[in-house]
DOZALO-51276 format. One record per atom (N, C-alpha, C): x, y, z. Coordinates in steps of 0.05 Angstrom, whole numbers, plus 5000, padded with zeros to 4 digits. Layout:
<nodes>
XYZ;...
</nodes>
This chain:
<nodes>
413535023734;412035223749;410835093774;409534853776;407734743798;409534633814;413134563810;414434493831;415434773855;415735013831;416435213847;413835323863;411635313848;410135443868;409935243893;410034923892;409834753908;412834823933;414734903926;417334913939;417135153957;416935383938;416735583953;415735733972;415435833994;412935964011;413536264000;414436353981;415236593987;414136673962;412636503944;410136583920;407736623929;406436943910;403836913919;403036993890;400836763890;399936753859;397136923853;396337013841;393437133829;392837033805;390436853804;389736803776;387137013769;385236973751;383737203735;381137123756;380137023766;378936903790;378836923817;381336843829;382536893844;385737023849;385337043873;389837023876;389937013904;392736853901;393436713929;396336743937;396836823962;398336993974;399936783997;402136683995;403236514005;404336724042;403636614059;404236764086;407436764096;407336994105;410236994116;410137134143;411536914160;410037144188;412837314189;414637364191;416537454186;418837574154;419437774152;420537794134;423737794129;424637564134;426537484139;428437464114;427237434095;428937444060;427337504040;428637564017;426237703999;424237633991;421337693984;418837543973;418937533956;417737363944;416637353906;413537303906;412937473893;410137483887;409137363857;407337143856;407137133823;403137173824;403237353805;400837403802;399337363763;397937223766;396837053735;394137283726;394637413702;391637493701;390837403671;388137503666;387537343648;388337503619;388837383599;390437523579;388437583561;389037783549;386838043518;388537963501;390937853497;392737773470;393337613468;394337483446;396637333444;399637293457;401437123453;403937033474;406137323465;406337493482;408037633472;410137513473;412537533447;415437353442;416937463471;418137243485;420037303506;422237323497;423637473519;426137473508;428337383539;430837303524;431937193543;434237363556;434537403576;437737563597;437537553620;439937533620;440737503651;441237743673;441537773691;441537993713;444038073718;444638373700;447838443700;448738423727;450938293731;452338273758;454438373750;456038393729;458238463729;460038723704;460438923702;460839133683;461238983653;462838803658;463438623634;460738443613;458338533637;455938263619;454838513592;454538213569;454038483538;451538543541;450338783536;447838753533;447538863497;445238913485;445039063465;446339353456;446839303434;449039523424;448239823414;449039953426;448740283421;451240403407;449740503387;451940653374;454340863389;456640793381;457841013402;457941223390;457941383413;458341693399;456341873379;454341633382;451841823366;450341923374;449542143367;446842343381;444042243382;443542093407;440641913405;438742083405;436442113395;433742313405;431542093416;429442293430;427142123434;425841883417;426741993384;425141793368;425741483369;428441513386;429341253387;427941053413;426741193422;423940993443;422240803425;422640893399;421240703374;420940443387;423040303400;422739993394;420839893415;420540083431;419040053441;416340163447;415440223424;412640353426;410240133418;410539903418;408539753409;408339583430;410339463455;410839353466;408439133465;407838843470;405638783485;407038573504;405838613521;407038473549;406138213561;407338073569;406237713570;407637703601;410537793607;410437733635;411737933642;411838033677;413138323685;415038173712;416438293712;417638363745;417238643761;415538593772;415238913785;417038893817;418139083817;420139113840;419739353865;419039343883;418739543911;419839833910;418639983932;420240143932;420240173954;421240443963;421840533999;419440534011;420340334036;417040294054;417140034051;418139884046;418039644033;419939464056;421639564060;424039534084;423039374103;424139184113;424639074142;427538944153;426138934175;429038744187;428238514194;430638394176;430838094173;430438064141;430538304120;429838184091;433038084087;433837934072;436337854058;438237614071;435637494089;437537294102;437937074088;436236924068;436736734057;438936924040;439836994025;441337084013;444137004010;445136934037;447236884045;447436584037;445036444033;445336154022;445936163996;445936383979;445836343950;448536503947;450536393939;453236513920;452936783911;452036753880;450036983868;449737163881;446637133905;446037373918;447537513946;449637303950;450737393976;452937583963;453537553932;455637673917;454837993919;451937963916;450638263906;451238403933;451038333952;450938503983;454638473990;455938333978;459538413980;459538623966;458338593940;459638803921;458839133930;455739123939;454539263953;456539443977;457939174000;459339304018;461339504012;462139323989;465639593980;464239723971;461839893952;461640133948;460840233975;458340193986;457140364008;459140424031;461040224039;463340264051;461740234087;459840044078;458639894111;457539684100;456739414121;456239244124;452839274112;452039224093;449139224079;447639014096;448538824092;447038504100;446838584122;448138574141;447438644177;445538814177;445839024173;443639214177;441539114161;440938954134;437338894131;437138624149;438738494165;438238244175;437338394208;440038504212;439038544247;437838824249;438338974236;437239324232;439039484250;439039604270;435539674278;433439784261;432339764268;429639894249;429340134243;429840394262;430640624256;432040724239;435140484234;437340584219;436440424189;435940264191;434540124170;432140264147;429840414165;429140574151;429140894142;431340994155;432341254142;432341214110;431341504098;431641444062;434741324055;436941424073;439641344059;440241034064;438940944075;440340684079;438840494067;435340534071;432840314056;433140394032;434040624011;434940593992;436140383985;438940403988;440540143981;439439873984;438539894003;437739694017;435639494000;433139613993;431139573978;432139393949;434939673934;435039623912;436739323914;438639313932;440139063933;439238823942;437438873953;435038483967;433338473947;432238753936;430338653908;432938503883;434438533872;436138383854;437438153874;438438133895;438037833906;436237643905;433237763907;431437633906;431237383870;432137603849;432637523831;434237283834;436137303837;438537073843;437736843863;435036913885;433936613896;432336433877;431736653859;429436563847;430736333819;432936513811;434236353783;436336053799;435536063830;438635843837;435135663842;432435693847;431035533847;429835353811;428735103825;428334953805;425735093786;426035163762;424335253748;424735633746;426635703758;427135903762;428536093736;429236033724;432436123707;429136103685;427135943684;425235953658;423736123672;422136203694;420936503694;422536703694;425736743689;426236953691;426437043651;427136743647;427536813616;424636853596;422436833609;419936933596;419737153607;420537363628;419037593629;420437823604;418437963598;418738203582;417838423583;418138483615;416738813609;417138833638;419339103653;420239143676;418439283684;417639273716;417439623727;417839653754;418939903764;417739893798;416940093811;416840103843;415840333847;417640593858;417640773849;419140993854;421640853842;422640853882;425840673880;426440493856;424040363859;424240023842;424140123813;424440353803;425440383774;428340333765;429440473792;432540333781;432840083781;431639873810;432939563803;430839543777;428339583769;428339553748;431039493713;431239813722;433539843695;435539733702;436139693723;438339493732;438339223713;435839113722;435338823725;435438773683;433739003675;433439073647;435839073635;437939093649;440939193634;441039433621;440239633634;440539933631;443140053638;443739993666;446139983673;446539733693;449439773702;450839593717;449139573742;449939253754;448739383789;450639563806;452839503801;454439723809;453840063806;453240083784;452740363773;449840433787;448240223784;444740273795;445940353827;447740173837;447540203865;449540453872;450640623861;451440873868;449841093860;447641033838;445441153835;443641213861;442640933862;441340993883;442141163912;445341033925;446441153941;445741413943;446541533912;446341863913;443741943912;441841893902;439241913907;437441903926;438641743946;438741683985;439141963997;441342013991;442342094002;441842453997;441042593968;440142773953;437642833975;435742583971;433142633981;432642744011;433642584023;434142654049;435442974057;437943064044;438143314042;436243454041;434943544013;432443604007;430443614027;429643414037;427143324060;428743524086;430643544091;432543684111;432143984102;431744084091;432144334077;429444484093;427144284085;424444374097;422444314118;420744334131;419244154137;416744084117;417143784121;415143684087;414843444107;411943354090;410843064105;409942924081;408742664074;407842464066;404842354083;403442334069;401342194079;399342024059;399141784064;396041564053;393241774053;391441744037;389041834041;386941554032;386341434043;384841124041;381841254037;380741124003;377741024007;376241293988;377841463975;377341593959;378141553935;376441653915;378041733882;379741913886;381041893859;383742113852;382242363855;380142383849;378942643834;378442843866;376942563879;376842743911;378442793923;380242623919;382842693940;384342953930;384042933894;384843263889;383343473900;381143453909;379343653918;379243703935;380943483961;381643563986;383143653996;385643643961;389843723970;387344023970;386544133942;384744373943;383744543962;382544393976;381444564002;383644564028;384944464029;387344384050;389044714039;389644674008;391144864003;390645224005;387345104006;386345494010;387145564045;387645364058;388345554085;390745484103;393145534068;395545464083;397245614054;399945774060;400845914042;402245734027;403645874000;403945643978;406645503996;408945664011;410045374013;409945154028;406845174036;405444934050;403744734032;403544854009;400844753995;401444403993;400044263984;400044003979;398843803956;399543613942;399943503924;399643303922;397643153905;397742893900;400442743894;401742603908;404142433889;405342223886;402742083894;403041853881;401341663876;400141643857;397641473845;398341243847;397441053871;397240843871;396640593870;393840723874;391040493862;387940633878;386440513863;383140723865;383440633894;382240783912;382040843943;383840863956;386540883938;389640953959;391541113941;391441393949;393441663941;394641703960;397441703954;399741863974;399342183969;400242383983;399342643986;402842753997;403442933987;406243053994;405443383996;407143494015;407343834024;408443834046;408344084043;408744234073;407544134096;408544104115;408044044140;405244104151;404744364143;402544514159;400444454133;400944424112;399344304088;397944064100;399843884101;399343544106;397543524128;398143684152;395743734175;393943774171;392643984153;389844204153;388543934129;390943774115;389043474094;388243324120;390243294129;388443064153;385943094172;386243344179;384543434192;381643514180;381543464152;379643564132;378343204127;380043044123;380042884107;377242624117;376042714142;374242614146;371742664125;371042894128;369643084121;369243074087;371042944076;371242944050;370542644045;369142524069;368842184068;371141954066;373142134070;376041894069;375741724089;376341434090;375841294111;378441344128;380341314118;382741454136;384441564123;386741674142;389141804133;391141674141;393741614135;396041494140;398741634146;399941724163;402241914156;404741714144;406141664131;408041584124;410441624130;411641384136;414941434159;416641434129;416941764121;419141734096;420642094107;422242084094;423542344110;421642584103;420442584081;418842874069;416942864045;417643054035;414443044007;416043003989;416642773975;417442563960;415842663941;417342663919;415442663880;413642933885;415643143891;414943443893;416043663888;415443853882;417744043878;419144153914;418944003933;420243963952;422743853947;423543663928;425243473925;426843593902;426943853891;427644033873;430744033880;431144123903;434944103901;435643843900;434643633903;436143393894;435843383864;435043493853;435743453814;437543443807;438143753816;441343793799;443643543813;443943463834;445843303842;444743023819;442442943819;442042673805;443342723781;442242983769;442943013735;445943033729;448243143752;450043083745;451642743748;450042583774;451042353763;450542253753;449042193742;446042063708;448342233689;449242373683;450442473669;453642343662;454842223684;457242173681;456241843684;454241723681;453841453690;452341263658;453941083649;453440953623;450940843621;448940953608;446440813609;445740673591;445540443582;443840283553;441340223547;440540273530;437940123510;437939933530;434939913543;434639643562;433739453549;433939213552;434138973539;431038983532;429139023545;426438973553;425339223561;422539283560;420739553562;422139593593;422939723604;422439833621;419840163635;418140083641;415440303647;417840433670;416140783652;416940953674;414741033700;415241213719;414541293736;413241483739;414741693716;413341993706;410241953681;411241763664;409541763649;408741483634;409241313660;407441013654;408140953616;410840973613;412140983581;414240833583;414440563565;417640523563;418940703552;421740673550;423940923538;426240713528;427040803508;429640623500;432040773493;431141033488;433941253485;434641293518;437141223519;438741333547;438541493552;438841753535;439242093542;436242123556;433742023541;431341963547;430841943582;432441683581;431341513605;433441763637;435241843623;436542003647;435742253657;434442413641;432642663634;430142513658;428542253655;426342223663;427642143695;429842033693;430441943728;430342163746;432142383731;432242633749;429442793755;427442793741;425042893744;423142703762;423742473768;422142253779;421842393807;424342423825;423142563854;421442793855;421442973827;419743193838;416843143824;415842883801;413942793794;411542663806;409542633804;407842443813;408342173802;408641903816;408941633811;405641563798;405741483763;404141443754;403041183766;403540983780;403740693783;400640623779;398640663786;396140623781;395440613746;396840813731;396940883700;398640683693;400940583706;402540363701;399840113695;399639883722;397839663719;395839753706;394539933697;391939893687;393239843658;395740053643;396640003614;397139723608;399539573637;400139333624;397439073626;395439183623;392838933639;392139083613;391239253601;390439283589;391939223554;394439193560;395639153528;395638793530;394938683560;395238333555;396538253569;397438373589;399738303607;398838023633;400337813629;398337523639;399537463667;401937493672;403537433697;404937623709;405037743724;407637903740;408437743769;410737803775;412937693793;413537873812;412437983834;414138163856;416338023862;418738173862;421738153881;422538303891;422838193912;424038483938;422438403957;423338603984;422238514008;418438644014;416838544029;413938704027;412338464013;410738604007;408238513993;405938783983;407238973976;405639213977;404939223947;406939203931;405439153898;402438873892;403938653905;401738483908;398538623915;398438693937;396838843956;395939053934;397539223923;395639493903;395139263870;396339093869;394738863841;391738863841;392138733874;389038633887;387238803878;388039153883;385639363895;385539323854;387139393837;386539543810;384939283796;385038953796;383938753789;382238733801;381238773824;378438733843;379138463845;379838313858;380838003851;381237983888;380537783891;380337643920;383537523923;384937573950;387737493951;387037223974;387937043970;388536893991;390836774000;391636664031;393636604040;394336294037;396636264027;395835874034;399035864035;
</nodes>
């Protein structure tokens, strides 16, 4: 561990005291974040796997042809958690993530394999962008999910690497970052994750096209106020403007989704309600809403034709801060995820609270690091 954190600039550690945030003036290849907190349990047993790269890798065995129900989340209802990989989601994007990539076999494999599905050049566009084309939902989709599982592959070709990947036991990410999650979990293929995602890019954006819908930060309030502000925003704007908490991020930072003329009459309120500011967010629309309603049916029919497994490891959802181990389970919850609120705040507080001692950001950003900070109260520093 002390050679990698010694090697690397691209670790940022948190212990129960402190945490320390390795600088990057540029985001030029993926980050890794390792953050230490202090543990309420005992060593939860690790378990060991590797990062499906290829249709052929085994993972755990599912009965074929049998009718799974919810009860089969069993194995994972006790979970206790000792180490996580939490993985990005959209917003997370830059240009220049995935350049080291191209040094590693492995991860330069993930952005070939990448090219023949998407049927364009992946790597170019997160190295040179432009930035416009880079962050449209259809393209920082892919994008995200494929430099976050590269990031994996810098991490296992470094020294000491292949042993933090084989102690973590318990996935999650945000929004997006549930699939490289289940990816990384062996839920499905990366292949399969990454035509997932494609279509889910691409779903959303339709959707966001359909209406006018916005996104916006509300900084420096509770959940409770900021519901009281979608509230008053919503008495003087008709319902298909109204607006919505959706996405719990961490105490003093709620994302807010609606209607256009919704998202205005919040901002324009949002002084008044003591918010220290408002943020509009560069995403196509109101994300984790019933705005995002016609992209369902397109997800649920490819989740439907797409092989999903018992993930090796908890994977936490999005909808309800829950691992899931029945497939039929976990596909039912993907398709409902765009029009959901992102529990992620209900996420970190469960795994800190069942014992959870280390997590690992991978992927490009530093924005999970950054919401650790706000839910631990814990001082970050740069070195």
């Amino acid at each position: 561990m002390q050679a990698l954190l010694h090697h690397s600039p691209l670790i940022r550690t948190s212990h129960s005291s402190f945490s320390a945030m390795a600088s990057s003036s540029s985001l030029t290849l993926p980050s890794l974040s390792l953050n230490n907190f202090p543990s309420s349990s005992s060593n939860a047993h690790s378990r060991t796997f590797n990062l499906p790269l290829l249709r052929s890798t085994v993972f755990m065995n599912v009965a074929s042809g049998s009718q799974v129900s919810v009860l089969n989340d069993a194995p994972f209802s006790d979970y206790k958690p000792s180490n996580a990989f939490l993985f990005p989601g959209q917003g997370a994007q830059a240009v220049g993530m995935g350049k080291e990539a191209q040094n590693v076999p492995a991860a330069a494999l993930l952005y070939k394999k990448a090219n023949e599905i998407l049927g364009y050049d992946l790597l170019d566009i997160c190295i040179n962008g432009p930035k416009d084309k880079l962050d449209s939902t259809v393209l920082s989709q892919p994008a995200i999910y494929v430099t976050s599982l590269a990031a994996v592959e810098l991490l296992r070709a470094r020294d000491g690497g292949q042993q933090i990947i084989d102690s973590v036991d318990v996935t999650c990410g945000l929004s997006l970052g549930e699939y490289t999650a289940l990816a990384f979990a062996g839920a499905f293929s990366f292949e399969d994750g990454l035509k997932l995602v494609k279509l889910r890019g691409e779903a959303m954006q339709d959707a966001a096209d359909a209406a006018k819908s916005a996104m916006v930060s509300v900084i420096g309030l509770d959940s409770e106020k900021v519901q009281q502000l979608c509230d008053a925003a919503n008495q003087e704007v008709p319902e298909a403007e109204k607006v919505q908490i959706a996405n719990y991020l961490c105490p003093g930072n709620y994302a807010v989704s609606g209607g256009l003329k919704g998202v205005e009459v919040l901002e324009s309120k949002a002084k008044s309600f003591k918010a220290r500011m408002t943020v509009r967010l560069a995403v196509a629309g109101a994300f984790h809403t019933s705005f995002m309603e016609p992209a369902v049916s397109r997800l649920e029919a490819t989740l439907a034709a797409t092989e999903i497994r018992t993930p090796r490891i908890p994977v936490i959802s999005n909808v309800d801060a829950q691992p899931h181990a029945d497939p039929d389970t976990i596909k039912k919850i993907l398709a409902r995820q765009v029009t959901s609120p992102v529990q992620w705040e209900k996420t970190v507080k469960t795994l800190l609270n069942k014992g959870l001692k280390k997590s690992y950001e991978l992927g490009p950003g530093k924005v999970i690091a950054g919401i650790i900070k706000r839910v631990e109260k814990v001082l970050i520093l740069r070195i």
